[in-house]
Every structure is written in structure tokens, then in C-alpha cells.
C-alpha positions in Angstrom: -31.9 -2.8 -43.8 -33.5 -3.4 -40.3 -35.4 -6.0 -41.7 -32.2 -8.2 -43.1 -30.7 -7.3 -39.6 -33.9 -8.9 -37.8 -33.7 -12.2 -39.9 -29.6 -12.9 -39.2 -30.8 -12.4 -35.8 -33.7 -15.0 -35.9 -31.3 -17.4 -37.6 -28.9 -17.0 -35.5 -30.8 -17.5 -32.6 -32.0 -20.5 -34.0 -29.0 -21.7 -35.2 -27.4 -20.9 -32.0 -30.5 -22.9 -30.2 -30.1 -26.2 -32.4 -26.2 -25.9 -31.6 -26.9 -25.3 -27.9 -28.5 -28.8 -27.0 -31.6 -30.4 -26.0 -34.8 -28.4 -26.4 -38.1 -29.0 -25.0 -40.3 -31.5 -26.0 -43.8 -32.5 -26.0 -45.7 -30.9 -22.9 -42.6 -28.7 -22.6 -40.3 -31.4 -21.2 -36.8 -31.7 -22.1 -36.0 -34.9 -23.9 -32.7 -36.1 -21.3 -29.5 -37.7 -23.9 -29.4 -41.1 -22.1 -26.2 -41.1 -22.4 -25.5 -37.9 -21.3 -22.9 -39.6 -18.0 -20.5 -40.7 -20.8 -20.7 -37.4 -22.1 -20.0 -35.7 -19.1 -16.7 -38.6 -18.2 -15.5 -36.9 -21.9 -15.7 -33.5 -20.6 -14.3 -33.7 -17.7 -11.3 -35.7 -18.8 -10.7 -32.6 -21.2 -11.3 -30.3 -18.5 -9.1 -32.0 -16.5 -6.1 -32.3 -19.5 -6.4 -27.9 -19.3 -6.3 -27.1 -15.9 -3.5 -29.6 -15.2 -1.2 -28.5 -17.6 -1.2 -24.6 -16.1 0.7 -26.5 -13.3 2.1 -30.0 -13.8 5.3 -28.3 -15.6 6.3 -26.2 -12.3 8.2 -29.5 -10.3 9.7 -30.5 -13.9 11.4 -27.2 -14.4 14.7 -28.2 -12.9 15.3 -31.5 -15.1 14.0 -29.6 -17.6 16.3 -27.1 -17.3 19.3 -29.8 -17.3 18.3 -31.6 -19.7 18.1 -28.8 -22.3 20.8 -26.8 -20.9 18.8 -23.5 -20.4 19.2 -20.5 -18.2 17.2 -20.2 -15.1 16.2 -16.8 -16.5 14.7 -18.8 -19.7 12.9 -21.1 -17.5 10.0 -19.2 -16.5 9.1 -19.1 -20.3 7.9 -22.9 -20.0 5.2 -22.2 -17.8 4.4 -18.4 -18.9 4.6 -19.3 -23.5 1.4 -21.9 -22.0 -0.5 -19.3 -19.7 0.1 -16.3 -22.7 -1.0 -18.2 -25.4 -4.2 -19.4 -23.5 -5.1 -16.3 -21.4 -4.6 -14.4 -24.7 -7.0 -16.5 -27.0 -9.6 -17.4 -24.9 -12.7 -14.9 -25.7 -11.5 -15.3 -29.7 -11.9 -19.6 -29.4 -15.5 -18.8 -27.2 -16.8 -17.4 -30.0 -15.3 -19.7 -32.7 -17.4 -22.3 -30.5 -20.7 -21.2 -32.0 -19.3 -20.2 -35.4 -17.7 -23.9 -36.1 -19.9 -26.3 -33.9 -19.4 -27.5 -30.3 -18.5 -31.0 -31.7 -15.9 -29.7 -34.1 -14.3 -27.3 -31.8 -14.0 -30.0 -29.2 -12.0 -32.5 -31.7 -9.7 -30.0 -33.3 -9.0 -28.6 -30.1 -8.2 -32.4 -28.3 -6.2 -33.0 -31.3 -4.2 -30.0 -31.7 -3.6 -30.2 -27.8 -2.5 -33.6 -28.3 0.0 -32.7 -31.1 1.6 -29.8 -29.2 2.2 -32.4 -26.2 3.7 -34.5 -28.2 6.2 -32.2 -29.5 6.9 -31.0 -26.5 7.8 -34.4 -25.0 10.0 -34.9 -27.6 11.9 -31.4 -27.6 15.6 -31.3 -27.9 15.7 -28.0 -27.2 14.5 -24.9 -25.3 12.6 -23.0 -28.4 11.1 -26.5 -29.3 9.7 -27.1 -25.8 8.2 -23.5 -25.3 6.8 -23.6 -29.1 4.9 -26.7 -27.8 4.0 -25.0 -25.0 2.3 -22.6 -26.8 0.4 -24.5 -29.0 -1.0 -25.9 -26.3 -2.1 -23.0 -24.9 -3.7 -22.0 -27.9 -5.2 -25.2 -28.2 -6.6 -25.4 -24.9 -8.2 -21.8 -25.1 -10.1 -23.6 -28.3 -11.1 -26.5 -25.5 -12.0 -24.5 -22.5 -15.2 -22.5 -23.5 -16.2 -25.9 -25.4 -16.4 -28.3 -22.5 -18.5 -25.7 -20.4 -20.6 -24.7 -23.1 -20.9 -29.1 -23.7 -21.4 -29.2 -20.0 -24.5 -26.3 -19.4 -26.1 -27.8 -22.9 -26.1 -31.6 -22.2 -27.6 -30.8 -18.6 -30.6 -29.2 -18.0 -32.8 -30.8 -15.0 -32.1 -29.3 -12.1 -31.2 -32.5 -9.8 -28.7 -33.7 -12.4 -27.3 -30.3 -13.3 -25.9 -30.0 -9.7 -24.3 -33.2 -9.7 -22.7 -32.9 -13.2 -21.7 -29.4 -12.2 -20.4 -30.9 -8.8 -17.9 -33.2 -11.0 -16.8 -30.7 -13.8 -16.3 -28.0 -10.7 -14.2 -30.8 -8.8 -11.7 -31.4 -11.9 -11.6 -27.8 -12.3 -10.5 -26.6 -8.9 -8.5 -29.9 -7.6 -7.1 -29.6 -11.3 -4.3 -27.5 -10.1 -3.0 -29.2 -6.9 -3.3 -32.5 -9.1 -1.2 -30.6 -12.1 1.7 -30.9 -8.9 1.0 -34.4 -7.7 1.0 -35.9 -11.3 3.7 -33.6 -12.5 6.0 -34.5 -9.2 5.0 -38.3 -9.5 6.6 -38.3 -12.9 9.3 -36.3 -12.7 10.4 -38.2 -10.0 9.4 -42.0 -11.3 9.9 -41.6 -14.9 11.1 -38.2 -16.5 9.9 -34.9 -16.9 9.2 -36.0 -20.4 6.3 -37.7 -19.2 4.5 -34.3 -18.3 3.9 -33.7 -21.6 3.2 -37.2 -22.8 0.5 -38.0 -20.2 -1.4 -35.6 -22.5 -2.1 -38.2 -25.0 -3.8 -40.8 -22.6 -6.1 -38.1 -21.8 -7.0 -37.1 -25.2 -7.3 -40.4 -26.4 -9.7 -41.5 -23.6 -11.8 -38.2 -25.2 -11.7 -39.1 -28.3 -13.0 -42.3 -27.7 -16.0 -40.3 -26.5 -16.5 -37.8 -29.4 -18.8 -40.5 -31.0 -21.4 -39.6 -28.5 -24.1 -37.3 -29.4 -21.5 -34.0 -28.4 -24.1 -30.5 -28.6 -26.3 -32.9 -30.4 -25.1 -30.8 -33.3 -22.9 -33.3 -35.5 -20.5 -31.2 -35.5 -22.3 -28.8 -37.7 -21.7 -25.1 -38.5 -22.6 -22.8 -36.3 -25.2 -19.9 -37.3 -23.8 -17.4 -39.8 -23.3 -14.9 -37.8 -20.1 -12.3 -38.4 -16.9 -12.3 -36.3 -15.8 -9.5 -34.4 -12.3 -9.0 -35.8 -11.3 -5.7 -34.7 -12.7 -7.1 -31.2 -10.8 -10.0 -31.7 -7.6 -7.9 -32.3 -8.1 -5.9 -29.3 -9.0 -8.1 -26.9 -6.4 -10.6 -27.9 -3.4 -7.9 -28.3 -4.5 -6.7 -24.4 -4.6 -10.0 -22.6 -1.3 -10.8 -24.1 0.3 -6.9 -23.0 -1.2 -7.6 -19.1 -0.2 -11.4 -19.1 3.1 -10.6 -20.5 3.6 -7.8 -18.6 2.6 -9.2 -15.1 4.7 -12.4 -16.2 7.5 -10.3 -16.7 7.0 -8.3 -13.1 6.9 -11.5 -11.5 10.5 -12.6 -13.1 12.2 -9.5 -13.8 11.4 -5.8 -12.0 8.5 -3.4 -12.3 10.8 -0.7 -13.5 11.9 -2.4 -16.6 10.3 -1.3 -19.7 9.3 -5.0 -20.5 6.9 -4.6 -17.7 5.2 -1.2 -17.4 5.5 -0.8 -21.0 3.2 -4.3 -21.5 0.7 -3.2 -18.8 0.1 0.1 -19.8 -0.1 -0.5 -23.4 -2.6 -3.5 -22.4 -4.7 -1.3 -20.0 -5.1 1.2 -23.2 -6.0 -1.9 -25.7 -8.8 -2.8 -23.0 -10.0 0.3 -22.6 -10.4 1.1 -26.3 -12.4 -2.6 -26.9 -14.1 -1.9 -23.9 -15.6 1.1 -26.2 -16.1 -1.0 -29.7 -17.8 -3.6 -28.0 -20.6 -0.8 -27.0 -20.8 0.2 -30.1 -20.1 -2.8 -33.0 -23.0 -4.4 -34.7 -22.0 -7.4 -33.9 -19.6 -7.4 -30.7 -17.0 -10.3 -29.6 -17.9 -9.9 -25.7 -21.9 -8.6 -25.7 -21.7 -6.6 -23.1 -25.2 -7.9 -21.8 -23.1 -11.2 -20.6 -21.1 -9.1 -18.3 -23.2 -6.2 -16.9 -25.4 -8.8 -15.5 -25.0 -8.1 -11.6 -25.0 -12.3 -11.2 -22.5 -13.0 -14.0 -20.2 -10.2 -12.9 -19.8 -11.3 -9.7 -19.0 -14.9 -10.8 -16.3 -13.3 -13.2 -15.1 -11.3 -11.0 -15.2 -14.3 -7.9 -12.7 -16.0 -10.4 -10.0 -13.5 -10.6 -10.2 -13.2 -7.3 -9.9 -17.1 -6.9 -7.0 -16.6 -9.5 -4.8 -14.0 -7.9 -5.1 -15.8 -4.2 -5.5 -19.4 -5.4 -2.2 -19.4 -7.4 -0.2 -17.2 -4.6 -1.2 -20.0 -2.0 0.2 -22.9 -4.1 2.8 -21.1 -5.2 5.0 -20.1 -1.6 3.1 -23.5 0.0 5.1 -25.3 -2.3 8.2 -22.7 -1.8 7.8 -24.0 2.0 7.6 -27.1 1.2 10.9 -27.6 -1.1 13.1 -24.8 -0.1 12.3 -25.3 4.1 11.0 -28.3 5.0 12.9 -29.9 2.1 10.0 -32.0 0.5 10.7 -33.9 -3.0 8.5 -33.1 -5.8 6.4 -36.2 -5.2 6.1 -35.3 -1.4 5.1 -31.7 -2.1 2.9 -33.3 -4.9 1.3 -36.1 -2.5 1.0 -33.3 1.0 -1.4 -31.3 -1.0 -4.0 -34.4 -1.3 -6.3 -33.5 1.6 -6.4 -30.3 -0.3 -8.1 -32.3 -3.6 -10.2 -34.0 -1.4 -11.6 -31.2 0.5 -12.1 -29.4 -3.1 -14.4 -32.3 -4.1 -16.4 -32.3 -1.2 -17.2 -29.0 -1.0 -17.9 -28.6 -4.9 -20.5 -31.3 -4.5 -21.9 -30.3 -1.6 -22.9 -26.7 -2.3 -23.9 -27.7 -6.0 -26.2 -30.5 -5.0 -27.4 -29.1 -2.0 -26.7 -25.0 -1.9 -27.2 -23.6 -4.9 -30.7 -25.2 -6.0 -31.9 -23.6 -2.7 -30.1 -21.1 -1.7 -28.2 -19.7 -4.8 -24.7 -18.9 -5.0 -24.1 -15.7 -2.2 -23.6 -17.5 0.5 -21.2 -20.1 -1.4 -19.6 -17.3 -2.4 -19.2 -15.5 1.1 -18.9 -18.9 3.0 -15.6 -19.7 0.0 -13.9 -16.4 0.5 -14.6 -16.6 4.5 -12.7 -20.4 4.8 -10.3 -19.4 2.2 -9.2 -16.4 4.0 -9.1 -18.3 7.4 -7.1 -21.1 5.2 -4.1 -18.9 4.5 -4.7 -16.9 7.8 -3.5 -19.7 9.3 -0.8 -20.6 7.3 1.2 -17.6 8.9 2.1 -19.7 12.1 4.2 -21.8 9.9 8.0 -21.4 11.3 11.5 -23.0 10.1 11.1 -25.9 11.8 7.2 -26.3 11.6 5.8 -30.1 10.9 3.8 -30.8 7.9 0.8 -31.7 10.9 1.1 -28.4 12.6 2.0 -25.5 9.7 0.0 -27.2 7.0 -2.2 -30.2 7.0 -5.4 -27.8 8.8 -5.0 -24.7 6.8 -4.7 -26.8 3.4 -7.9 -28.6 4.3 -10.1 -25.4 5.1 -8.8 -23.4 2.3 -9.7 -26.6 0.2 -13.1 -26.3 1.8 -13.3 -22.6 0.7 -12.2 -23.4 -2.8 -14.7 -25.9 -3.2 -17.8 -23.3 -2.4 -16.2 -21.0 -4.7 -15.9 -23.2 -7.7 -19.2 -24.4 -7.0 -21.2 -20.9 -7.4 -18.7 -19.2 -9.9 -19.1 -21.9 -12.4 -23.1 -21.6 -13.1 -23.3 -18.5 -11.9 -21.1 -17.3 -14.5 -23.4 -18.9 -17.8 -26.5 -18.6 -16.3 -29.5 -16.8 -17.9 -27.0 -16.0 -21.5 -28.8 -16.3 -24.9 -27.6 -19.9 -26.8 -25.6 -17.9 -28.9 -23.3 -16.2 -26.1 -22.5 -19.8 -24.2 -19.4 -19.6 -25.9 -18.3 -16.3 -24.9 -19.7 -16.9 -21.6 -17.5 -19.8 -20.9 -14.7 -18.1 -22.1 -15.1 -15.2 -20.0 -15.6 -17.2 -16.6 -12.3 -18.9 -17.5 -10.6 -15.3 -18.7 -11.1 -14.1 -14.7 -9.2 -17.0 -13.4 -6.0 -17.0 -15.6 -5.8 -12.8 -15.7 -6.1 -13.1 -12.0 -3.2 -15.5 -11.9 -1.3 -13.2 -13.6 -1.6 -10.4 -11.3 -1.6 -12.1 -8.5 1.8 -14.1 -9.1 3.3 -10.9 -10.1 2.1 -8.8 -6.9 3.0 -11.4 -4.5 6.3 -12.3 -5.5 6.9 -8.5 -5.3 5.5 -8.5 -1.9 7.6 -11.5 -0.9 10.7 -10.2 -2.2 10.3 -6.9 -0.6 9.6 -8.5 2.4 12.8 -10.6 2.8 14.8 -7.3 1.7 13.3 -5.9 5.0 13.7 -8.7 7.3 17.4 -9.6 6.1 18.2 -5.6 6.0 16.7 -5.5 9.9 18.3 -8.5 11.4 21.5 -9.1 9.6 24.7 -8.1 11.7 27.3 -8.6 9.1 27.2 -10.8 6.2 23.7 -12.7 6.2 23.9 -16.3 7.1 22.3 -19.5 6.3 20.0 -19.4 9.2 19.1 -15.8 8.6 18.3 -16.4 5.2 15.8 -19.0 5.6 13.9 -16.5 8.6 13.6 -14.5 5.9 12.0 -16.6 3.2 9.7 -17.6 6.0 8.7 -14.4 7.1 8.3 -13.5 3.4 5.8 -16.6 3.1 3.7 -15.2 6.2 3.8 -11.8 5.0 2.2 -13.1 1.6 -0.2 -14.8 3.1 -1.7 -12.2 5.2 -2.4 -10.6 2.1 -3.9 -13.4 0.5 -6.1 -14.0 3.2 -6.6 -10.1 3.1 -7.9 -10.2 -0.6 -10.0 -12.8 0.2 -11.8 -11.2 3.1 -12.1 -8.0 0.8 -13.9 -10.7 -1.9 -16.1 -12.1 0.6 -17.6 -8.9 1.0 -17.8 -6.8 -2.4 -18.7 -10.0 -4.1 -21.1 -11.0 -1.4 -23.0 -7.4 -2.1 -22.6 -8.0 -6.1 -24.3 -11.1 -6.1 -28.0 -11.2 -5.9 -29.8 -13.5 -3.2 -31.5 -16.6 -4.1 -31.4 -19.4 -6.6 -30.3 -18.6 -10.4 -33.5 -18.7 -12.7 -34.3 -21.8 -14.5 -32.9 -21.6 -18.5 -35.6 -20.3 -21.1 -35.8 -22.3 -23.9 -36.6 -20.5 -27.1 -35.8 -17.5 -28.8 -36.4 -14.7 -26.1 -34.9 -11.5 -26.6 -31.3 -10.6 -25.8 -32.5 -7.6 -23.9 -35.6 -9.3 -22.3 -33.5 -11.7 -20.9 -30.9 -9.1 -19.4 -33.6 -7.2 -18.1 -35.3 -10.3 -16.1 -31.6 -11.2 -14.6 -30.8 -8.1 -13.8 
């Protein structure tokens, strides 16, 4: 029995290797795909396609809304059906990733993505447009894990590795504030429509690309190993109780059964996979990927990242449109410097930080400028300029985001075995959208209390106009103390989780799970 046990192992290791990319050559010297720059345009135009669409629905809401003649209190379903469907499904596609191929996940997930899209640009009517939603949520949680696993296994020299990490960590944090630029630009020039259809110039531009050499596995089965399907249940069933549940907070109250009923039921579903993956022959999430003091950190850098990052955007672009009474295109086009910043700072520390000095102090030096970012943001007043209230803090917490992004993301699938890339990928990515969860949910609270308080203090009669937007303001401020609060707490209990100095080089070969763990940890 142990001895059929050791050879799935070998195969799968093997398998998993073959699947995984290039592999030493001759001499021990990696064999570089020469056209491995193509490959990387391809995956970050997917990459880009995912993040963007967590965001570039959020200006379109309101001719949405008229258009299809929904509630308000339907609307938050068109961003959450896309956010549920994707938070839910994402360790489930990381592992489908080695079971079907790299190459073959990739194109059924870029096609599927591109279907949903479609239908959802063509809805004409509110259960159509959220049903397209979610498929492409579920659709992008099948692309995700397979561009960084594409990524980490198509570059493997150290120079190049930080630059093509630079670009992929650039779309993936800018992706965001982009999602509201592109989404504001066409609501405003053409028609919220258009959000969905500028999915299908993405995906064709990659699938143009999928005749490159993709995992240099043709598209091949992965190695037979067996899936995890009480671990799938689990894990699936949970992140779909908390994101629904903190969804739900965020719209509705904490007190409605809807929302502590979701969050406690999904706390008990985690807990109880939590205790099948120790124990399951062959578990969904290994826990060797997470108990890894590097790894950890990185996950838990991202729901950090998550839970601030989507608070800031969120009540900057309240400010913006409620107060200083930007369009959708202004908001969109004001939050540039913040993308530009990003970029910089995701190069930089890639290409120069993190083959040195590893990822702690991109990690401390991210939360540190993040938290000064929003810290600032709390001199913002009614009548504040865009120069004054926001143009500085956007650029430093873009700075910050940039040396976050650009230690999390290796960090997070360094030292893994080939056959938990997948998962690996998936779980860096699970961090960011659980912590977007909470953190909308939390701060919203937080805001809303806090504009109870100040109305309830300073009104003298009926509230007025004037009093009302005092409040909203001071409700901004009072949000982003705490964000700026949770990222001073990150700076430091990440900062201690992370080990010093650069990540270890990638072992080719067949090394021991558990040899591995033990060298990383």
C-alpha cells in the first residue's frame, strides 16, 4: 500500500514538474523560452482583464440601474454575484490548474470569461446581468491561479524574474484604480454596456497569444493525482458564507440574520476544513504552502492590502462624486498619479529590492507609506481642492502599494513543490478578495456610525444640507484613520512574520515536500 502511495507521488511530482515549465539543462542551466516577453504581454493582458472587472462596474451602476429598471437595494448584487463567485472558487480552479494543464485552463478560462461578458453586455434585465456576472467570476477564479502559476514557470533567471514580476505586479495593483478610469471613460463616452464588452478585446488579444509555448505543456493533462472533494466543498461553501455575509453587512445591518447567520456558519465551515486538510491523504490546500513563515506573511500582507486597499478607493471616490462633485471620468482620470506611482514602485523594489534585500523591508516600507497615504487623507474638508486633499496622499499611498505588491507576489509562491503552484497562486489571490470583503463591510459600518454621531452632536433641529455633507466628511476622515491604523498594525506583525533576506533560488527536481518546508522555514 505505501509502495503504490510512493509511486502516485513520484508521478505526480514528475508530472507536476513537466507541467511546471522549463527545467534545467545541460550543466544545470535553464534552457530560457525565447519567446518568453510575448508570453508574459499574454498574461498580463489576462491579469489585467481580472482585476479590472472587480471595479470597472462601480461608476456604471447608476445607468445600469436605469437602464434595467432595478432597485438601488438590487444594485449592490452587480458588483458582489462577480466578487462571490470568484472569492468562492478560487482554491477549487488552483488546483484544477495542475489536474487539466496550464494551457488548457488558461483558454477555457479566457473563453468562458469572454462569453459571460458578452452576455452581460447584452442583458435586458437585472437577473441576466448579475448571471453574467457570475460567470465571470467563476471564470476568472479558473484564470487567476493560471496566469501566476504561467508567470513563476516561464521565468526563472533571477534578472528577468524581477522585471516580469515588476509588470504582472504593476497590472495587478494599478488594475483596480484602472477598473474606475476605463469603467468612468465608458460610461461616460459610450454606455455602461461597454464595461462588459471591453472584455472581448482583451481576451481576443490573449488568445492570439495561446499559440505560444504556454507551461510548455501543450495543454496536456496534468498528473493523476485525486481531487480533494470534501475540501473542495468546504472551502468553497465557507468563502461563499464570509463573502456573502460581509457583502451583506456592508449593504444591509449586522443584526440581520442574512449576515451573522453567513459569517458564523462560514467561520464553522473553515474551521472544520481547516481540520480535513491536516488530516486527508491528499488535501486541497497542503498545509505545508501556508505554515511557511515567508508564504504566510505574503498571504496575510494581501488581506491586509485588501481590507485597506478597497476602503481607500472606495470613500476617495465617495469624496470625489458626492463632495467635490467629480464625473465618473474625472474621478476615473484624478486617480492616475495613483497608477503611476503603483508602477514605479512595483518595478523598483522587484528589480532592485527583492534580489537583494528580500521582501521585509518592501513589506514594512508598503504598509509605512500606505498608512502615511491615508493619514493624510484626513485633512481633506468640504471645500478641499483636488491639489491640496488628494493629489499627495494618492501618490504616496500609490508608492506604498507598489512595495507591497512587489514582495507579496513572489513571496507568496516561492519555495512550493511544482505541484502546489496552483494552489499557491490561488491562495495569494484568496487573501486579497476575503480582505476586501471584510474590510468594505467594517468600514462602511464605521462610516455610517460615524455620521450618526456627528449629525446626532451638531444638528439643532432638522439636519440640513450643509450639516449633512460635514458629516459624510467627517465619516471619510474617521475611516481613514483606521485605515491608516491597520496599516501601521500590518507594518509591524507582518514585518516580524517575514523572514530577513532574499527568497531562496527555486530547486529544480523532485525534492521532498517536507525537505523543502523544512529549508524555508
Amino acid at each position: 500500500m505505501s509502495v503504490t502511495r510512493d509511486k502516485e507521488k513520484i508521478v505526480a511530482t514528475q508530472s507536476a514538474n513537466s507541467a511546471a515549465g522549463p527545467h534545467p539543462g545541460a550543466g544545470g542551466v535553464t534552457e530560457a523560452d525565447p519567446k518568453r516577453w510575448l508570453i508574459l504581454l499574454v498574461i498580463c493582458v489576462a491579469q489585467l482583464m481580472v482585476v479590472l472587472d472587480t471595479t470597472i462596474m462601480n461608476l456604471a451602476l447608476p445607468s445600469a440601474q436605469e437602464d434595467l429598471e432595478f432597485s438601488i437595494a438590487n444594485r449592490q448584487w452587480v458588483v458582489t454575484a462577480y466578487a462571490l463567485a470568484f472569492g468562492s472558487l478560487l482554491l477549487f480552479c488552483g488546483r484544477l490548474v495542475l489536474l487539466f494543464g496550464l494551457k488548457r485552463t488558461f483558454i477555457v478560462g479566457l473563453v468562458g470569461f469572454a462569453g459571460a461578458s458578452a452576455i452581460g453586455g447584452a442583458a435586458t434585465s437585472f437577473e441576466m446581468l448579475v448571471g453574467a456576472r457570475v460567470g465571470q467570476g467563476v471564470f476568472a477564479a479558473l484564470l487567476a491561479p493560471a496566469t501566476l502559476t504561467l508567470l513563476s514557470t516561464t521565468f526563472t533567471d533571477p534578472k528577468e524574474k524581477g522585471k516580469a514580476f515588476g509588470a504582472f505586479g504593476a497590472v495587478s495593483a494599478s488594475g483596480a484604480g484602472l477598473g474606475l478610469i476605463i469603467g468612468g471613460a465608458l460610461t461616460s463616452g459610450l454606455s455602461w454596456r461597454w464595461c462588459m464588452y471591453v472584455n472581448l478585446l482583451f481576451v481576443a488579444v490573449a488568445l492570439i497569444g495561446t499559440g505560444l509555448p504556454l507551461g510548455r505543456n501543450g495543454g496536456s493533462r496534468g498528473p493523476r493525482v485525486r481531487l480533494d472533494i470534501p475540501g473542495v466543498v468546504l472551502v468553497s461553501s465557507a468563502m461563499f458564507c464570509v463573502v456573502y455575509g460581509f457583502s451583506n453587512a456592508a449593504n444591509e445591518d449586522w443584526s440581520t440574520p442574512e449576515t451573522w447567520g453567513f459569517l458564523v456558519a462560514g467561520v464553522a465551515l473553515l474551521i472544520t476544513f481547516a481540520g480535513w486538510q491536516a488530516r486527508a491523504a491528499h488535501p486541497l490546500l497542503p498545509p505545508r504552502v501556508v505554515l511557511d513563515r515567508n508564504r504566510g506573511g505574503a498571504y496575510l500582507t494581501m488581506l491586509l492590502i485588501g481590507g485597506g486597499a478597497f476602503g481607500f478607493f472606495l470613500f476617495v471616490i465617495y469624496y470625489m462624486q458626492t463632495t467635490l462633485e467629480y464625473s465618473a471620468l474625472t474621478s476615473g482620470v484624478a486617480l492616475l498619479p495613483m497608477v503611476v506611482f503603483i508602477a514605479v514602485a512595483v518595478n523598483f523594489g522587484n528589480i532592485k529590492i527583492m534580489p537583494k534585500y528580500g521582501p521585509k523591508p518592501l513589506v514594512i516600507a508598503g504598509m509605512a507609506f500606505s498608512a502615511v497615504g491615508t493619514a493624510w487623507l484626513t485633512n481633506m474638508e468640504v471645500d478641499s481642492s483636488y491639489v491640496s486633499a488628494l493629489l499627495g496622499p494618492i501618490m504616496i499611498f500609490g508608492f506604498g502599494m507598489g512595495c507591497l505588491f512587489a514582495a507579496a507576489l513572489q513571496t507568496g509562491i516561492t519555495g512550493v513543490q511544482p505541484q502546489d503552484a496552483g494552489i499557491a497562486s490561488a491562495s495569494y489571490q484568496v487573501g486579497q478578495q476575503l480582505g476586501g470583503s471584510i474590510g468594505t463591510a467594517l468600514l462602511n459600518t464605521i462610516a455610517a456610525s460615524a455620521v450618526t454621531d456627528y449629525v446626532t452632536e451638531h444638528a439643532q433641529g432638522p439636519p440640513t444640507e450643509e450639516l449633512l455633507q460635514l458629516a459624510a466628511v467627517d465619516s471619510y476622515v474617521t475611516v481613514f484613520w483606521w485605515c491608516a491604523g491597520l496599516f501601521a498594525v500590518g507594518a509591524v506583525v507582518c514585518g516580524l512574520l517575514i523572514r530577513s533576506g532574499p527568497l531562496p533560488a527555486p530547486a529544480y527536481g523532485a525534492q521532498p515536500a517536507d525537505e523543502t518546508d523544512k529549508a524555508n522555514s
